[in-house]
C-alpha positions as protocol buffer text, in pm:
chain_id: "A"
residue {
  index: 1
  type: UNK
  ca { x: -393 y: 2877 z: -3066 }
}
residue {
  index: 2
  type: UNK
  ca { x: -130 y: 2789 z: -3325 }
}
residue {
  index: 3
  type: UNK
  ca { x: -45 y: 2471 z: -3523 }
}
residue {
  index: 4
  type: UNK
  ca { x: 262 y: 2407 z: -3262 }
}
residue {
  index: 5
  type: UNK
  ca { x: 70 y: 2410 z: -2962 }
}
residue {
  index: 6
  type: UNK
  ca { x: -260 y: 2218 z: -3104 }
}
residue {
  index: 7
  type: UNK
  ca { x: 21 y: 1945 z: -3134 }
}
residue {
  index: 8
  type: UNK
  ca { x: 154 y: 1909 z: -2811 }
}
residue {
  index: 9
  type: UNK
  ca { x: -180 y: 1862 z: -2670 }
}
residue {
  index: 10
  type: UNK
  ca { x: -272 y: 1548 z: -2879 }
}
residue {
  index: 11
  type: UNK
  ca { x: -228 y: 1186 z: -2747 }
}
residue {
  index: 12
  type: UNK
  ca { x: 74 y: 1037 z: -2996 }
}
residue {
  index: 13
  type: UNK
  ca { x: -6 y: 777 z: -3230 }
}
residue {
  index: 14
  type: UNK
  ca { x: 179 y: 595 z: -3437 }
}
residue {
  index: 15
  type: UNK
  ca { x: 242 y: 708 z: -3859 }
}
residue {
  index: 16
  type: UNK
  ca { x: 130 y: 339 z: -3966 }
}
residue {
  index: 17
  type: UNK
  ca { x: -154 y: 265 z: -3731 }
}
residue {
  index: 18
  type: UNK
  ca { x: -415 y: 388 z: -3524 }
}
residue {
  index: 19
  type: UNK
  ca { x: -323 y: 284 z: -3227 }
}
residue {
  index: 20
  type: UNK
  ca { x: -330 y: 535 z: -2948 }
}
residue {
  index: 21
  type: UNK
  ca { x: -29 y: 478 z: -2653 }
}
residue {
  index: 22
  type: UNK
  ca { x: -66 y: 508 z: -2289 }
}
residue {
  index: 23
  type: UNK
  ca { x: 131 y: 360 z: -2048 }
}
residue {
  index: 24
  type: UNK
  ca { x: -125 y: 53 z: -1973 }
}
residue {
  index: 25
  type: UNK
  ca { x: -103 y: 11 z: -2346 }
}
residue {
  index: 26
  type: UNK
  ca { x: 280 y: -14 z: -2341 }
}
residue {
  index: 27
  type: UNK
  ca { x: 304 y: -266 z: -2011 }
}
residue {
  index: 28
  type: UNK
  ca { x: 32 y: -469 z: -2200 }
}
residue {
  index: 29
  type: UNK
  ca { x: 278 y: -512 z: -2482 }
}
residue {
  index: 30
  type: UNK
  ca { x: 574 y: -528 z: -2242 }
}
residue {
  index: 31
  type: UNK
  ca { x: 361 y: -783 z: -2080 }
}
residue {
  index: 32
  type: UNK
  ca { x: 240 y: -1001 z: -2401 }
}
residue {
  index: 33
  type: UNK
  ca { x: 664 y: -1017 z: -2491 }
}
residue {
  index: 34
  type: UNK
  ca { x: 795 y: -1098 z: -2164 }
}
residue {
  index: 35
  type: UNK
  ca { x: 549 y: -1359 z: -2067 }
}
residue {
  index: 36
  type: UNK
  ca { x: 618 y: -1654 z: -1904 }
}
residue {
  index: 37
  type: UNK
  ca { x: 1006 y: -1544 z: -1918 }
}
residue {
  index: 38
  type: UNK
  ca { x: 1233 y: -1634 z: -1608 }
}
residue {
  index: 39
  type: UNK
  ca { x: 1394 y: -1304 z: -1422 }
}
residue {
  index: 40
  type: UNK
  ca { x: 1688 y: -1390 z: -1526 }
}
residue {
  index: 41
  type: UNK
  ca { x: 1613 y: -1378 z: -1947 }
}
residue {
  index: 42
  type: UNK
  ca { x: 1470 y: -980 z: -1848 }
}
residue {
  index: 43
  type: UNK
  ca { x: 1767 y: -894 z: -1655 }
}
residue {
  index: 44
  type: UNK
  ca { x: 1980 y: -1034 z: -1994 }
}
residue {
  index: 45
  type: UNK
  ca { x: 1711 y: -804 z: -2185 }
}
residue {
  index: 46
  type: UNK
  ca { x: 1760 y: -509 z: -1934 }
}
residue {
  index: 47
  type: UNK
  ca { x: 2120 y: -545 z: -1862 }
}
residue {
  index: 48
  type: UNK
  ca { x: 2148 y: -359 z: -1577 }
}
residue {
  index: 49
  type: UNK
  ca { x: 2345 y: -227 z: -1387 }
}
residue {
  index: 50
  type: UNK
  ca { x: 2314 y: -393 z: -1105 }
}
residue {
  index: 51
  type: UNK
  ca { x: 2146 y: -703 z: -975 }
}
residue {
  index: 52
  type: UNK
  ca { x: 2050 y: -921 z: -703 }
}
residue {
  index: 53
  type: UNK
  ca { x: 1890 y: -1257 z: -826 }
}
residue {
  index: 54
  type: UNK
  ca { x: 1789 y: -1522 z: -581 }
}
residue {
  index: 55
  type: UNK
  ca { x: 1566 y: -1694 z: -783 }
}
residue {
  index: 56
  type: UNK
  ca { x: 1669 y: -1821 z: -1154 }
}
residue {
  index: 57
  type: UNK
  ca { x: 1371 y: -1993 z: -1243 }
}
residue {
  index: 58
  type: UNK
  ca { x: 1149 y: -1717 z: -1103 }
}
residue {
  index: 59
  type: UNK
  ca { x: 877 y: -1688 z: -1413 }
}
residue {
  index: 60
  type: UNK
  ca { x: 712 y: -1350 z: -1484 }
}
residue {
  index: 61
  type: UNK
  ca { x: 370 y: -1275 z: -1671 }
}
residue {
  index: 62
  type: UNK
  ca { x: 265 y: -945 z: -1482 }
}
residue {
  index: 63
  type: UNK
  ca { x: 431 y: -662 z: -1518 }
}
residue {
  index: 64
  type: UNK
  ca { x: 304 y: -315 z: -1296 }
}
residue {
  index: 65
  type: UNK
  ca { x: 389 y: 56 z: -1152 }
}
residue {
  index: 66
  type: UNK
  ca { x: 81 y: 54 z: -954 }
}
residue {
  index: 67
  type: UNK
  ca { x: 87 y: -86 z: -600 }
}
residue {
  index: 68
  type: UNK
  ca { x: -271 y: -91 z: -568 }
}
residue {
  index: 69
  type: UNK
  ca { x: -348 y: -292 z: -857 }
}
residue {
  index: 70
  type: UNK
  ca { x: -91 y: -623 z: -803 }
}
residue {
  index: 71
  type: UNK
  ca { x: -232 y: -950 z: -856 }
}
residue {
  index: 72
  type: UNK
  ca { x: -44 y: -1278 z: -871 }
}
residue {
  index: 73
  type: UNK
  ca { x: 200 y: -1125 z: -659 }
}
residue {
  index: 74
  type: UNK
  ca { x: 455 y: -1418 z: -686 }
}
residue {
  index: 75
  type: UNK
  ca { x: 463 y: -1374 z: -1066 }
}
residue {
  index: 76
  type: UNK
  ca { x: 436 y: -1001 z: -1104 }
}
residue {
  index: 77
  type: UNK
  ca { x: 762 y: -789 z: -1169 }
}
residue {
  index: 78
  type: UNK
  ca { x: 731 y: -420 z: -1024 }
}
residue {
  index: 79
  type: UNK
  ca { x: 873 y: -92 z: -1130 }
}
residue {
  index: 80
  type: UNK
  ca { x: 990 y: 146 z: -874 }
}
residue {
  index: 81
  type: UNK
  ca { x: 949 y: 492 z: -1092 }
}
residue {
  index: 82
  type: UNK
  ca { x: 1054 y: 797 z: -939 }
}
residue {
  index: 83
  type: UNK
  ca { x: 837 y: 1071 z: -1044 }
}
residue {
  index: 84
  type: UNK
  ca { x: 821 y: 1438 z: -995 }
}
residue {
  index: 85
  type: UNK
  ca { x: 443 y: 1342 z: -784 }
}
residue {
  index: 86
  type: UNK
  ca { x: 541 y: 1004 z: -718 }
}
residue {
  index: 87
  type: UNK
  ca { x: 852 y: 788 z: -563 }
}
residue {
  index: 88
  type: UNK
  ca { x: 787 y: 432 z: -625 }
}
residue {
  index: 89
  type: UNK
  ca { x: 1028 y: 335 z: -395 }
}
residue {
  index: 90
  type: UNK
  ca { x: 798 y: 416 z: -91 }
}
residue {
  index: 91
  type: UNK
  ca { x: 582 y: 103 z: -192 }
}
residue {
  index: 92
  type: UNK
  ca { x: 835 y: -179 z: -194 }
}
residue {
  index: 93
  type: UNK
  ca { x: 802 y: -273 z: 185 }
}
residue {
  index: 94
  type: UNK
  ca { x: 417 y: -286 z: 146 }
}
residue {
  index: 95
  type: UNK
  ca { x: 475 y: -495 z: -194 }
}
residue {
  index: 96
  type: UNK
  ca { x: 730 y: -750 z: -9 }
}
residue {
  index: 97
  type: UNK
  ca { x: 472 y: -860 z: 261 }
}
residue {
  index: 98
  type: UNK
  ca { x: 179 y: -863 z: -81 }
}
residue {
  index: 99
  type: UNK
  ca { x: 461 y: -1159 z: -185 }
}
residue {
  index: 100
  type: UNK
  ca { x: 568 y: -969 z: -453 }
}
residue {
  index: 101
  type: UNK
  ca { x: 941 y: -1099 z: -500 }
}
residue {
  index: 102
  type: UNK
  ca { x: 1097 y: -876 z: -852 }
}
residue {
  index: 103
  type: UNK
  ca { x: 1156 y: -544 z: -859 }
}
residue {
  index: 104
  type: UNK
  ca { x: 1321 y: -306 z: -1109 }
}
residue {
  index: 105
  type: UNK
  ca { x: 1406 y: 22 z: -917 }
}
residue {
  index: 106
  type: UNK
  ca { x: 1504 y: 317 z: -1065 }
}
């Protein structure tokens, strides 16, 4: 096996720390910055491209991709990924009647 391919098989990690990242570890960070911030101070972050607010004071502390693992529904904000195993998209009807109320869709 060469040096090149050794490489692309380890985790990434940061020059200045050891800290490993995952994609829990990034929403937990993602998480810890937005919390407690209305939907409408994310969608100023975001800036997207389009967007359909009906609540301004809606406050968010839980950020997920994961449909199965939603709790505090009315304060979680959900990402609809579209992956090449995955469409998050499927899981928004199921999530609306959980009382989850933000979305960012892809």
């Amino acid at each position: 096996m060469t040096k090149k391919h050794r490489l692309r098989r380890r985790r990434w990690r940061h020059p200045r720390s050891a800290i490993h990242t995952t994609h829990t570890d990034f929403l937990y960070l993602c998480t810890r910055i937005l919390s407690n911030m209305t939907i409408t101070e994310i969608a100023d972050i975001i800036q997207p491209i389009h967007q359909c607010i009906r609540d301004d004071k809606a406050v968010v502390s839980r950020l997920c991709y994961d449909s199965r693992k939603v709790n505090k529904p009315e304060e979680s904000l959900f990402f609809a990924f579209k992956t090449a195993q995955n469409d998050g998209h499927r899981f928004i009807p199921e999530l609306l009647l959980k009382g989850v109320r933000n979305f960012i869709v892809t």
